[in-house]
Backbone as JSON Lines, residues from 0, in Angstrom:
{"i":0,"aa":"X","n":[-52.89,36.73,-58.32],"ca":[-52.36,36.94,-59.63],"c":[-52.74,38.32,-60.17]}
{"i":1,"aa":"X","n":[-53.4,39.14,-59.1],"ca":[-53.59,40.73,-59.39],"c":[-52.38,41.01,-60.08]}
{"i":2,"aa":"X","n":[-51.7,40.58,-59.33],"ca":[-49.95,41.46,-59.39],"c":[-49.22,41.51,-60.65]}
{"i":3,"aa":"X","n":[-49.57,40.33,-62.0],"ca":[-49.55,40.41,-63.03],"c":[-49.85,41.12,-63.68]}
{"i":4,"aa":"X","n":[-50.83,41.56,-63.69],"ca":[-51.23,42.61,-65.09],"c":[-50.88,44.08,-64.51]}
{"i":5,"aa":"X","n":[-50.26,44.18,-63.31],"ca":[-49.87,45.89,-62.72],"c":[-48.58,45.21,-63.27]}
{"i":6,"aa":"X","n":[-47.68,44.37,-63.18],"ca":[-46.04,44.52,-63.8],"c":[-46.31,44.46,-65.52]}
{"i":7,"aa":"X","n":[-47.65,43.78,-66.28],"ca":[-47.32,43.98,-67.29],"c":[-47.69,45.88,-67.8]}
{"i":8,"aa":"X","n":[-48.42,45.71,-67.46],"ca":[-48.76,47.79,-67.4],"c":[-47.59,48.69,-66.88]}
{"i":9,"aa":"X","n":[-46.6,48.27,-66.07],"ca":[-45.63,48.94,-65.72],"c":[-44.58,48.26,-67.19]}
{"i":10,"aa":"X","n":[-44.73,47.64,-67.45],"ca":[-43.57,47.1,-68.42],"c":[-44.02,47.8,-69.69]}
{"i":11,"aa":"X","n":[-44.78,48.04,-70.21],"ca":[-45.53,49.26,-70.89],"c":[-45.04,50.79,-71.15]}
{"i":12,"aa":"X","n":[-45.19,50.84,-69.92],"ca":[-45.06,52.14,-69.3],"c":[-43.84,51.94,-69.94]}
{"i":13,"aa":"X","n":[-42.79,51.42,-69.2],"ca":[-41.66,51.7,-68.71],"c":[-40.67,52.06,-70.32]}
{"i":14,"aa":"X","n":[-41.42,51.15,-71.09],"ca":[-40.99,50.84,-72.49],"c":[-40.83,52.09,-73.49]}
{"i":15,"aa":"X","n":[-42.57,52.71,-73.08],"ca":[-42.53,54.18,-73.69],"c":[-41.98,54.85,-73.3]}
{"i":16,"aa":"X","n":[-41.73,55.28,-71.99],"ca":[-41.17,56.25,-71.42],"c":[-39.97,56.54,-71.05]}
{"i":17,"aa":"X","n":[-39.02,56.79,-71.04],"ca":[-37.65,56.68,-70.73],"c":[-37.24,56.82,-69.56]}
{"i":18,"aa":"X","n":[-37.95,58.16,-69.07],"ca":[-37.54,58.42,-67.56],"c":[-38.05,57.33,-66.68]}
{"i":19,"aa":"X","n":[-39.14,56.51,-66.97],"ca":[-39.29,55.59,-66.07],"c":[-38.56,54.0,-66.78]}
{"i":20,"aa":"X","n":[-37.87,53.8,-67.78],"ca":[-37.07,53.36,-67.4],"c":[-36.38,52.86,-66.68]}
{"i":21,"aa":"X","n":[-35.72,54.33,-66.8],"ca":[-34.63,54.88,-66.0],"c":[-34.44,54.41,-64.75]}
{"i":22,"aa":"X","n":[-36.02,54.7,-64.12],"ca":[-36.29,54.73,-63.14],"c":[-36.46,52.98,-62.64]}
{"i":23,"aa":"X","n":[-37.12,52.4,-63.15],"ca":[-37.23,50.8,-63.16],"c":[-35.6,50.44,-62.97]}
{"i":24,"aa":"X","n":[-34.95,50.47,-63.85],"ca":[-33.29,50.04,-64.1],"c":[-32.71,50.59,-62.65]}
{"i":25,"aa":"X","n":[-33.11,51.49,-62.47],"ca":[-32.37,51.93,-61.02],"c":[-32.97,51.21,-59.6]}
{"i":26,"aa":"X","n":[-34.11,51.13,-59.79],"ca":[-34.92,50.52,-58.7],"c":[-34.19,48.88,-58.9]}
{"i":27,"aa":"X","n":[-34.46,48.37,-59.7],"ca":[-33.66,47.13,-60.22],"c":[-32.69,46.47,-59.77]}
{"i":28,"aa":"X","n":[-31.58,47.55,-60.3],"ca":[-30.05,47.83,-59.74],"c":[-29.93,48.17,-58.26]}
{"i":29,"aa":"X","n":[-30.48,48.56,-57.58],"ca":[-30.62,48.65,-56.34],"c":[-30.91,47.92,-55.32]}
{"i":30,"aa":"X","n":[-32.39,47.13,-56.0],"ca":[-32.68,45.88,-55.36],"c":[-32.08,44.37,-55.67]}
{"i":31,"aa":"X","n":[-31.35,44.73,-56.63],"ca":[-30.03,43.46,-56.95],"c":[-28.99,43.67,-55.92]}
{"i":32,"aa":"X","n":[-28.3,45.0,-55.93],"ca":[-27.25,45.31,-55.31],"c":[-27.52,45.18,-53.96]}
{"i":33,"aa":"X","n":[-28.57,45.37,-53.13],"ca":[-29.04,45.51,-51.79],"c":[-29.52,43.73,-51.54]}
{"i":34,"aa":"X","n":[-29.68,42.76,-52.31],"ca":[-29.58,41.46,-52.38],"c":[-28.45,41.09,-52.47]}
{"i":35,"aa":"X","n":[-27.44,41.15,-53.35],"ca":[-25.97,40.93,-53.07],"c":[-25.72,40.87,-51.85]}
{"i":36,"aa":"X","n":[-25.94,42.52,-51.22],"ca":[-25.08,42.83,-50.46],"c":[-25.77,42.18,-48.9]}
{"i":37,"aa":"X","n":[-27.04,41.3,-49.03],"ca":[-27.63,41.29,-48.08],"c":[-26.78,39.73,-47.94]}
{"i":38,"aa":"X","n":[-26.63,39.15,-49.43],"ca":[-26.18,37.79,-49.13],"c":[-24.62,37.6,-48.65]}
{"i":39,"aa":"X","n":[-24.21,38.96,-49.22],"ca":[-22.28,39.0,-48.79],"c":[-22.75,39.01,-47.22]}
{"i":40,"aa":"X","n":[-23.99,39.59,-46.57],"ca":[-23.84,39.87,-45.41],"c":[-23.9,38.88,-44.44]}
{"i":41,"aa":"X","n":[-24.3,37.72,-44.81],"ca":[-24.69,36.55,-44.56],"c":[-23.38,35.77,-44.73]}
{"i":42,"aa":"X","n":[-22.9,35.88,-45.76],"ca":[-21.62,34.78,-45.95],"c":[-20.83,35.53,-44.79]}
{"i":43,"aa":"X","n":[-20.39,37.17,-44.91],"ca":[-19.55,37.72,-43.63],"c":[-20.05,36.99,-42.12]}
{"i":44,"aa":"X","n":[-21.39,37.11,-41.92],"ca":[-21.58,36.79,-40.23],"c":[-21.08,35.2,-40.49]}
{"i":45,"aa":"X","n":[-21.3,34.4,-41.08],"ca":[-21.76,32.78,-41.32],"c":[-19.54,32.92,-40.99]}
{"i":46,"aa":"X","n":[-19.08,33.66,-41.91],"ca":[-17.97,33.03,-42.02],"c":[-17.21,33.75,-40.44]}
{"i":47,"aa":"X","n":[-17.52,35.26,-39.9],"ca":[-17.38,35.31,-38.69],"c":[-17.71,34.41,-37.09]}
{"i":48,"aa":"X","n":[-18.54,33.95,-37.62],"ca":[-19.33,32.6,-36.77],"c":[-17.99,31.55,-36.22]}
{"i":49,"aa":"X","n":[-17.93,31.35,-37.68],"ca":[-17.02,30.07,-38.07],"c":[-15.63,30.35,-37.43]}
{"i":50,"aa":"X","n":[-15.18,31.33,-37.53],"ca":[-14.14,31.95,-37.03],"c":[-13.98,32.36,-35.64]}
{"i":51,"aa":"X","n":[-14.94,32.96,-35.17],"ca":[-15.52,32.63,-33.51],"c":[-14.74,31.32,-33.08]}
{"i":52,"aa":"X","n":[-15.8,30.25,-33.44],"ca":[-15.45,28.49,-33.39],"c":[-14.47,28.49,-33.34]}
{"i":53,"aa":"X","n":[-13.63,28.53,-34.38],"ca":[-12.8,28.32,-34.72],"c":[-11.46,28.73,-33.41]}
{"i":54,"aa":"X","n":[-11.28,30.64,-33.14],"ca":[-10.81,30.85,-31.96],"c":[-11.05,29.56,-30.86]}
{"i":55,"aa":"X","n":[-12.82,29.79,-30.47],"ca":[-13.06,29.6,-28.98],"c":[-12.11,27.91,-29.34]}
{"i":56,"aa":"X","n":[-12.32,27.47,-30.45],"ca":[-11.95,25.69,-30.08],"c":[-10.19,25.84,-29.97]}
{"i":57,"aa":"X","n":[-9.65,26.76,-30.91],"ca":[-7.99,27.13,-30.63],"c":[-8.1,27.36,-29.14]}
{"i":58,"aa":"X","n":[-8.4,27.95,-28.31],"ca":[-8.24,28.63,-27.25],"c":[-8.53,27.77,-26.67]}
{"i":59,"aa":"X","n":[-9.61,26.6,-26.33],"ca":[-9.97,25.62,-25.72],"c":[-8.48,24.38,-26.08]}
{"i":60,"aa":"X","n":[-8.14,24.47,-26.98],"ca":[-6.96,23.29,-27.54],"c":[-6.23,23.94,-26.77]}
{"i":61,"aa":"X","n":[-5.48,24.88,-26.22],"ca":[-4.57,25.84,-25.86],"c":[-4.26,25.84,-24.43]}
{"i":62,"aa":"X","n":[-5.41,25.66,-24.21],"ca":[-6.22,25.41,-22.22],"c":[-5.83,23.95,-22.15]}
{"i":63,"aa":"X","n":[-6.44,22.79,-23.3],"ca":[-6.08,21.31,-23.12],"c":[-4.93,21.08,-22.83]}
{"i":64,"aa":"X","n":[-4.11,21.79,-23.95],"ca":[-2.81,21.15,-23.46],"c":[-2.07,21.57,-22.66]}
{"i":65,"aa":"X","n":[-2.29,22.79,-22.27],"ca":[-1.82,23.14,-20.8],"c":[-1.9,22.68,-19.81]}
{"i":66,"aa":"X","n":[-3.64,22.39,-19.92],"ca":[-3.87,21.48,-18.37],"c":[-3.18,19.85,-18.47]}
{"i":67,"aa":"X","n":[-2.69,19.64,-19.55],"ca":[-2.48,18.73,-19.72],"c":[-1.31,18.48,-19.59]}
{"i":68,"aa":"X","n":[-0.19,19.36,-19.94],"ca":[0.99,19.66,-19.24],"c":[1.2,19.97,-18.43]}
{"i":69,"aa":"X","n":[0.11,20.39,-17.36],"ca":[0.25,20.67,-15.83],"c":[0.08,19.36,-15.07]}
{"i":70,"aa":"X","n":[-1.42,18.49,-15.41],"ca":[-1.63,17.06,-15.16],"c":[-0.02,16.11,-14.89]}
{"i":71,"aa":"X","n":[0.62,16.31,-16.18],"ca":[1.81,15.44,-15.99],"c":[2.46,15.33,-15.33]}
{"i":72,"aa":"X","n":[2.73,16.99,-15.04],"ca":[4.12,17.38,-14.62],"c":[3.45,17.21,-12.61]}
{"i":73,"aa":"X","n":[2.41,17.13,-12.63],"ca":[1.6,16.68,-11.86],"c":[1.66,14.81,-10.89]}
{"i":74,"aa":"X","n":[1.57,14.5,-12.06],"ca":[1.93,13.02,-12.04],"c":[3.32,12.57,-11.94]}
{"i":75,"aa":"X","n":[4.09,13.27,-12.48],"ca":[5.77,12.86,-12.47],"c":[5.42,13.32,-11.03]}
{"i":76,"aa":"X","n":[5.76,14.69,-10.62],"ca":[5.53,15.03,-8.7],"c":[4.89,13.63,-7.7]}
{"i":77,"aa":"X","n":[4.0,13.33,-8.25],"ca":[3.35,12.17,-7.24],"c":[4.04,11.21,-7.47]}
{"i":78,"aa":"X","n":[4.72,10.85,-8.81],"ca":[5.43,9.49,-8.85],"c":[6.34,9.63,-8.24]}
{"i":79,"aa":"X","n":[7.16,10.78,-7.83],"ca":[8.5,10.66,-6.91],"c":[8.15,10.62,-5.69]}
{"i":80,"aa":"X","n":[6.82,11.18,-5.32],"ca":[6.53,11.24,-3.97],"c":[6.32,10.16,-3.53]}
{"i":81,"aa":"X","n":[5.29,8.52,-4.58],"ca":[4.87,8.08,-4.25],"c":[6.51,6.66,-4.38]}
{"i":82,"aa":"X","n":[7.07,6.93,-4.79],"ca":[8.36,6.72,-4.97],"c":[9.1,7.0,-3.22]}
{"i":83,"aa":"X","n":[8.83,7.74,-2.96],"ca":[9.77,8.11,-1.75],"c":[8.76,7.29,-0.8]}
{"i":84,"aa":"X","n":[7.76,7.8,-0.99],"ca":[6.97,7.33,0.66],"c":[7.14,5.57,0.63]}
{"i":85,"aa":"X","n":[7.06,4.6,-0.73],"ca":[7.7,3.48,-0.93],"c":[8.47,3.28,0.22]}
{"i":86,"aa":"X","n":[9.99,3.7,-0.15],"ca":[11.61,4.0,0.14],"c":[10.63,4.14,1.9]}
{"i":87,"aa":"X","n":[10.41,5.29,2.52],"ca":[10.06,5.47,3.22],"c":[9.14,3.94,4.42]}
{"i":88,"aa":"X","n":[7.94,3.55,3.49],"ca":[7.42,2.4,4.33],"c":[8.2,1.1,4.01]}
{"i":89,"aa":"X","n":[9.12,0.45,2.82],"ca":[9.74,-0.32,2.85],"c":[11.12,-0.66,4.03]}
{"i":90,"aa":"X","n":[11.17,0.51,4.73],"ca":[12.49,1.05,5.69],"c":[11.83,0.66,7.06]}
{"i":91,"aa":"X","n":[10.82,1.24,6.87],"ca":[9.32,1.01,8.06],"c":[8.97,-0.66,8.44]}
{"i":92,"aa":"X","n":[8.66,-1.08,7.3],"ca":[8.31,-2.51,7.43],"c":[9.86,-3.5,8.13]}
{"i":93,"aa":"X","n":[10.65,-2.89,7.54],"ca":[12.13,-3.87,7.51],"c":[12.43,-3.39,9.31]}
{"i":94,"aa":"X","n":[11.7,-1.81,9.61],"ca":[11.79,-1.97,11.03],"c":[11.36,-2.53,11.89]}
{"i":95,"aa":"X","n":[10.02,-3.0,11.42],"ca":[9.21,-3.23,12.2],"c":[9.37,-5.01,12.4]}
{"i":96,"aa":"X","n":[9.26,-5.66,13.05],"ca":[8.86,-6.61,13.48],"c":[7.7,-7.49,12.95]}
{"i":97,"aa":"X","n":[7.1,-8.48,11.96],"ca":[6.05,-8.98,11.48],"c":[5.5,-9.29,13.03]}
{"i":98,"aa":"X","n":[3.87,-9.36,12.63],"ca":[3.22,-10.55,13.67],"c":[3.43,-11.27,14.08]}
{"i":99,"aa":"X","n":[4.29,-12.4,13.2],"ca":[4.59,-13.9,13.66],"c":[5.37,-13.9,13.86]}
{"i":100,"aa":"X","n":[6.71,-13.24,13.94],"ca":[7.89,-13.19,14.34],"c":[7.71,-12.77,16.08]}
{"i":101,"aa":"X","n":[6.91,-11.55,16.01],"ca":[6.42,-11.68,17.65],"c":[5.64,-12.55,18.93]}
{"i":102,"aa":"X","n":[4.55,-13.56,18.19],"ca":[4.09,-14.33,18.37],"c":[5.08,-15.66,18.64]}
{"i":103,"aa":"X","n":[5.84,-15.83,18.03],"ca":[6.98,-16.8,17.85],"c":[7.27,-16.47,18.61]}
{"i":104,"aa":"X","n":[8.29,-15.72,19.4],"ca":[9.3,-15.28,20.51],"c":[8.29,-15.88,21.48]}
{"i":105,"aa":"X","n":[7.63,-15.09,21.4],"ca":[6.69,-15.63,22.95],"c":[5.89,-16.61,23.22]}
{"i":106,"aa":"X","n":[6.83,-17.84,24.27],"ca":[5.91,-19.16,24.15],"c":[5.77,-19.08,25.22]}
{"i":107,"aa":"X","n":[5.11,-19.87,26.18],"ca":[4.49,-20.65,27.47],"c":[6.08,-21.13,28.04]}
{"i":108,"aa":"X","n":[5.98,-21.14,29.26],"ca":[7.43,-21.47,30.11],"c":[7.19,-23.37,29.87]}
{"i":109,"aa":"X","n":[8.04,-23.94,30.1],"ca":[7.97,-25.03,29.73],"c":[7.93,-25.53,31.53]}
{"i":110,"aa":"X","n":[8.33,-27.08,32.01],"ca":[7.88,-27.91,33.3],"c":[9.02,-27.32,33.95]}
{"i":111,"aa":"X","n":[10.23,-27.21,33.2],"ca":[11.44,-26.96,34.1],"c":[11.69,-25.4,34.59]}
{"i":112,"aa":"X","n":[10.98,-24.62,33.77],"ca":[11.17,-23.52,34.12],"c":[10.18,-23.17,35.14]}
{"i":113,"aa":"X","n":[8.73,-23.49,34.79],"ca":[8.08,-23.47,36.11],"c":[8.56,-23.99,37.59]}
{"i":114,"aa":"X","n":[9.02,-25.07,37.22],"ca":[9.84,-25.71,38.72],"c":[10.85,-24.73,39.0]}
{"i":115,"aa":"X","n":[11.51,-24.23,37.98],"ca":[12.65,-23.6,38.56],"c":[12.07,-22.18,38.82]}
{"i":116,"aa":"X","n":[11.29,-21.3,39.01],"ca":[10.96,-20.46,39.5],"c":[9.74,-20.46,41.02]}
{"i":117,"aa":"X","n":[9.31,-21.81,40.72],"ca":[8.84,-22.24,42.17],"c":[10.05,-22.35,43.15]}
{"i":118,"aa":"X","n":[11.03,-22.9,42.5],"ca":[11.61,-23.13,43.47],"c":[12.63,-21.99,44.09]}
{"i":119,"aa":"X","n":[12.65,-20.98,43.03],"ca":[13.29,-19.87,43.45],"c":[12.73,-18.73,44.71]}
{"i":120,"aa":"X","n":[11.53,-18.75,44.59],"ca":[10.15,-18.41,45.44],"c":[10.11,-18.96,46.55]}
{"i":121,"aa":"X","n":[10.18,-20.48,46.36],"ca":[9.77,-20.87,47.87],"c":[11.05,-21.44,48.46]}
{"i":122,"aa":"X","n":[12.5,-21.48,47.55],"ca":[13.8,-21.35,48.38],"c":[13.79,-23.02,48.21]}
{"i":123,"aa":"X","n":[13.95,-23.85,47.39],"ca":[13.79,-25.23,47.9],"c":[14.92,-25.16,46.44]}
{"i":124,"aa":"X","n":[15.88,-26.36,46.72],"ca":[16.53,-26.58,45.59],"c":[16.41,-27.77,44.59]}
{"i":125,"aa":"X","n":[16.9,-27.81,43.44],"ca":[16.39,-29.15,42.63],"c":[16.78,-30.57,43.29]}
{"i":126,"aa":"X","n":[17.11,-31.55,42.76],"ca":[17.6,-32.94,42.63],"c":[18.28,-33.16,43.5]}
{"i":127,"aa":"X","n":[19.18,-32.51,42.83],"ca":[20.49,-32.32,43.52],"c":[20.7,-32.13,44.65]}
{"i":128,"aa":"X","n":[20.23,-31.08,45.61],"ca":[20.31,-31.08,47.09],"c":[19.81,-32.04,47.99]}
{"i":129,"aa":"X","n":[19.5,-33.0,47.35],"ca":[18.98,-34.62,48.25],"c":[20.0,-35.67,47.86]}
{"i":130,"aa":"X","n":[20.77,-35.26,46.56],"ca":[21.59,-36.35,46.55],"c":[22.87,-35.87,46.74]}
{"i":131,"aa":"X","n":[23.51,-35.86,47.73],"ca":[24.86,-35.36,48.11],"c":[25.42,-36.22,48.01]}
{"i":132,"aa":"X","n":[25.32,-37.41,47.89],"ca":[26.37,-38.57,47.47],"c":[26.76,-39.02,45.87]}
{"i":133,"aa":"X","n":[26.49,-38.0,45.1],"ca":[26.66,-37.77,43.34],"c":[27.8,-37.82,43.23]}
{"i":134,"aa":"X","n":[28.68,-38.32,42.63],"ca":[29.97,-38.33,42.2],"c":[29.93,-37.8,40.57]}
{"i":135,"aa":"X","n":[31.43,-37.19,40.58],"ca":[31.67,-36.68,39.67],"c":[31.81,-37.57,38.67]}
{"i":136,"aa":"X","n":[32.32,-38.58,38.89],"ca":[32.83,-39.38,37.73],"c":[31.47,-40.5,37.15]}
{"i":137,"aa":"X","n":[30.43,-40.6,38.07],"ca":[29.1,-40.8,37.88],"c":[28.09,-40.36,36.83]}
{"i":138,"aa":"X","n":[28.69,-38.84,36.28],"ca":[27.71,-38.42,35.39],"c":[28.44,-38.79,34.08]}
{"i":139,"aa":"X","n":[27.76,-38.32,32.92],"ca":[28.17,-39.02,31.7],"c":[29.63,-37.8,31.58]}
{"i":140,"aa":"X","n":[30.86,-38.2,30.78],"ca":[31.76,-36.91,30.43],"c":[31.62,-35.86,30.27]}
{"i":141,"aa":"X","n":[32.18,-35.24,31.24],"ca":[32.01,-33.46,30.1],"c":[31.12,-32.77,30.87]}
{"i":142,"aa":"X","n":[29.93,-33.42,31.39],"ca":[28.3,-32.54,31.15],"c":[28.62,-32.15,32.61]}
{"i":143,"aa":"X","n":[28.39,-30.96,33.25],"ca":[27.78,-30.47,34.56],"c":[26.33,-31.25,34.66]}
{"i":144,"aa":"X","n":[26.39,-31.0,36.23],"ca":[25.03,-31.95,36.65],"c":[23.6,-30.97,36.24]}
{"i":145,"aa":"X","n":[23.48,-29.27,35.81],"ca":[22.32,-29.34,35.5],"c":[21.97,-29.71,34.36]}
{"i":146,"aa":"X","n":[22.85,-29.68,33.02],"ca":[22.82,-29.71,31.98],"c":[22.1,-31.54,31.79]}
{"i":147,"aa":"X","n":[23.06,-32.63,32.88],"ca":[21.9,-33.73,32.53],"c":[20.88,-33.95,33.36]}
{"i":148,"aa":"X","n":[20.19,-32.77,34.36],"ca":[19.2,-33.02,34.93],"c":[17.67,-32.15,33.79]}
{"i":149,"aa":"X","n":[18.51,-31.43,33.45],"ca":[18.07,-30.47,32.4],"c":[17.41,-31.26,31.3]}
{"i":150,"aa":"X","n":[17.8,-32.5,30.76],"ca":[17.6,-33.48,29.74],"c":[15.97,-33.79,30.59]}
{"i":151,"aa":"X","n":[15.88,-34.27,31.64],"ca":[15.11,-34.95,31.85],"c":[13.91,-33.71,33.23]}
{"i":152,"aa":"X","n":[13.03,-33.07,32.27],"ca":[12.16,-31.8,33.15],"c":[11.88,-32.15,34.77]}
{"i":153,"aa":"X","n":[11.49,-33.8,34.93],"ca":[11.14,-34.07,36.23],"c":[12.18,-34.38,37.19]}
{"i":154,"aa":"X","n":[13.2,-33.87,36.37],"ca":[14.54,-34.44,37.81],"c":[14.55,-35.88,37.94]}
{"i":155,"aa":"X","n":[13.94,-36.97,36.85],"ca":[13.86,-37.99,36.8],"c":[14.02,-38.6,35.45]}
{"i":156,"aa":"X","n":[15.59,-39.13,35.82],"ca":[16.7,-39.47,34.24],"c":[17.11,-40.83,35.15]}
{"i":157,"aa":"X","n":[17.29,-41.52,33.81],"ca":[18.95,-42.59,34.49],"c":[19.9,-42.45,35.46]}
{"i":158,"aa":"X","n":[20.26,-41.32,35.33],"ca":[21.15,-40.81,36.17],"c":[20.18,-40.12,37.54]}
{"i":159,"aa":"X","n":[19.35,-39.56,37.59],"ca":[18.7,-39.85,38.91],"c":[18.2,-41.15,39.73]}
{"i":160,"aa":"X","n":[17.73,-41.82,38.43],"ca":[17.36,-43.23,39.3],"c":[18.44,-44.23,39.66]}
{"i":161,"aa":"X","n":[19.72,-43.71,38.97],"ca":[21.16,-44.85,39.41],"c":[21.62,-44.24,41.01]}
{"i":162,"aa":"X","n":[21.05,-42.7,40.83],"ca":[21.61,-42.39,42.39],"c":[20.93,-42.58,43.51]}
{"i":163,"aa":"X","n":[19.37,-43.15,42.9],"ca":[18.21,-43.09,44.02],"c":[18.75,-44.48,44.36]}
{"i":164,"aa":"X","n":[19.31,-45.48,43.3],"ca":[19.6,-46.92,43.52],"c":[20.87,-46.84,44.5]}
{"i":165,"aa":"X","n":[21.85,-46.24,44.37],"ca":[22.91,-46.24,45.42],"c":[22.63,-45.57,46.51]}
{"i":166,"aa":"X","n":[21.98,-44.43,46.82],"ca":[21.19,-44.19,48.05],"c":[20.27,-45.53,48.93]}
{"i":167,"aa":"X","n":[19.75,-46.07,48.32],"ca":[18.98,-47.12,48.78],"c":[19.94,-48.13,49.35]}
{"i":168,"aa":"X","n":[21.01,-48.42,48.64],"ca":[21.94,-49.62,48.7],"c":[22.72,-49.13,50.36]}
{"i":169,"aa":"X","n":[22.97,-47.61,50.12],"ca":[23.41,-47.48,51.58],"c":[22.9,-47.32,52.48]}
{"i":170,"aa":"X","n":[21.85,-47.23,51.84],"ca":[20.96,-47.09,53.4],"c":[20.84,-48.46,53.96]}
{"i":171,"aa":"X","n":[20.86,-49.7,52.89],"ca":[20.29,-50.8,53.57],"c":[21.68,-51.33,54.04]}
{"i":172,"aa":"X","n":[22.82,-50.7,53.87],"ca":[24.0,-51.2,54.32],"c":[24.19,-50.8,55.57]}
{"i":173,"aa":"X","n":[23.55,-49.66,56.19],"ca":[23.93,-48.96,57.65],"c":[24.58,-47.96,57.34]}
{"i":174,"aa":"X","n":[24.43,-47.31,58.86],"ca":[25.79,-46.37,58.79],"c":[27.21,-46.72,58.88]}
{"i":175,"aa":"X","n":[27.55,-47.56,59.12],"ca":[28.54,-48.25,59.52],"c":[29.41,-48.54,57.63]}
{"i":176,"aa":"X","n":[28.49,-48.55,56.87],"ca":[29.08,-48.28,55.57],"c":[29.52,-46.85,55.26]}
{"i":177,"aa":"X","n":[29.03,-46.18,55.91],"ca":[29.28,-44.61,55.44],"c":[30.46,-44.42,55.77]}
{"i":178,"aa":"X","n":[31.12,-44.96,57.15],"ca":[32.25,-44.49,57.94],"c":[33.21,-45.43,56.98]}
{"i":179,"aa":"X","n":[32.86,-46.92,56.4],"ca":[34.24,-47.09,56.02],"c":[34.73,-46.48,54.65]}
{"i":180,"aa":"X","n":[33.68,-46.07,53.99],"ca":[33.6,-44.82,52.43],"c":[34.54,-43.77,53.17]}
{"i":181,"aa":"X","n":[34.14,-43.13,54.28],"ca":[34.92,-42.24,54.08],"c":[36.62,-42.69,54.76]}
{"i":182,"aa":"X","n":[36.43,-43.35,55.52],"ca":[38.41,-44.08,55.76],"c":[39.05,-44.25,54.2]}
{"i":183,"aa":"X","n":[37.67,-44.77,53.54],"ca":[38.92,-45.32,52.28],"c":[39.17,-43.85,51.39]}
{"i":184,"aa":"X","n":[38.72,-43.12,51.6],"ca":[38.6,-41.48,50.69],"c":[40.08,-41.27,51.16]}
C-alpha cells in the first residue's frame, strides 16, 4: 500500500501544475488507448480464430460431400456390377447341373442288366435260346418275347414256366411226338 500515498502526491502535483497535468492526461490517454487497442486486438485474433474454424470446417464440409458423392456414385458402379455378376452366376447355376440331379442319373445296374452283359462277355444267350419251341401265339398280345422276359429279371415268369411245362410234356411224350408236330405244321 506504498503505492498510495506516491499516486496521492502525484495527484497533488499534477493539480498544481499544469504541465504535468498535461502530462498525466496524456500518459492516461495512452494507456486507455493502448488497452483498447490491446482488447480490439484480442477480439481481432479471437474473431480470426473463429474464422479459421469456420473455413477449415467449410472446407472439411466440402471434402464430405464430395467424398460422399464419390462413395455413391461408387455404390451405384458396384450395384450394376453386382447386378451383372447376379445375371452372370444365375446363367451359371441354370448351366450347371445340381448335385442331386447328378447323383440321380447314376444308379447301380440292376439283375437284368448284369446278366445281360455277362452274357454278352461270355457269348451265352438268355431264356430264350433253350426254348426253341416258344410259339408266337403263346406270349401275351402285342409284346415281343424280351419285353415279357424283361418283366421277370430271372428269366423266370409264367410264361417261362408254361414253356418249361410243355418242354417237359414232350419230352415225356418221345420223339416220336416231335415228328407228328411237325407233319401236322
Amino acid at each position: 500500500m506504498a503505492a498510495r500515498p506516491k499516486v496521492q502526491e502525484l495527484l497533488e502535483q499534477m493539480q498544481s501544475d499544469p504541465e504535468a497535468r498535461a502530462l498525466v492526461e496524456t500518459f492516461l490517454l495512452s494507456h486507455m488507448v493502448g488497452e483498447e487497442w490491446q482488447r480490439e486486438e484480442q477480439e481481432l485474433a479471437a474473431w480470426q480464430r473463429e474464422r479459421q474454424k469456420r473455413e477449415t470446417l467449410e472446407q472439411g464440409l466440402e471434402q464430405m460431400v464430395a467424398a460422399q458423392q464419390e462413395l455413391e456414385s461408387q455404390n451405384r458402379r458396384l450395384r450394376a456390377q453386382m447386378g451383372a455378376n447376379e445375371l452372370v452366376h444365375a446363367q451359371a447355376r441354370e448351366q450347371v447341373k445340381p448335385a442331386e440331379a447328378v447323383v440321380a442319373t447314376r444308379r447301380e445296374p440292376g439283375h437284368q442288366e448284369i446278366y445281360n452283359k455277362i452274357r454278352e462277355v461270355v457269348g451265352l444267350g438268355g431264356p430264350e435260346e433253350f426254348l426253341s419251341d416258344f410259339e408266337e401265339e403263346d406270349r401275351p398280345a402285342g409284346r415281343p418275347r424280351e419285353e415279357v422276359y424283361a418283366e421277370f429279371p430271372q428269366g423266370r415268369g409264367p410264361v417261362w414256366e408254361e414253356e418249361q411245362r410243355g418242354e417237359r410234356e414232350q419230352e415225356q411224350e418221345g420223339p416220336d411226338s416231335e415228328r407228328v408236330n411237325e407233319r401236322d405244321d
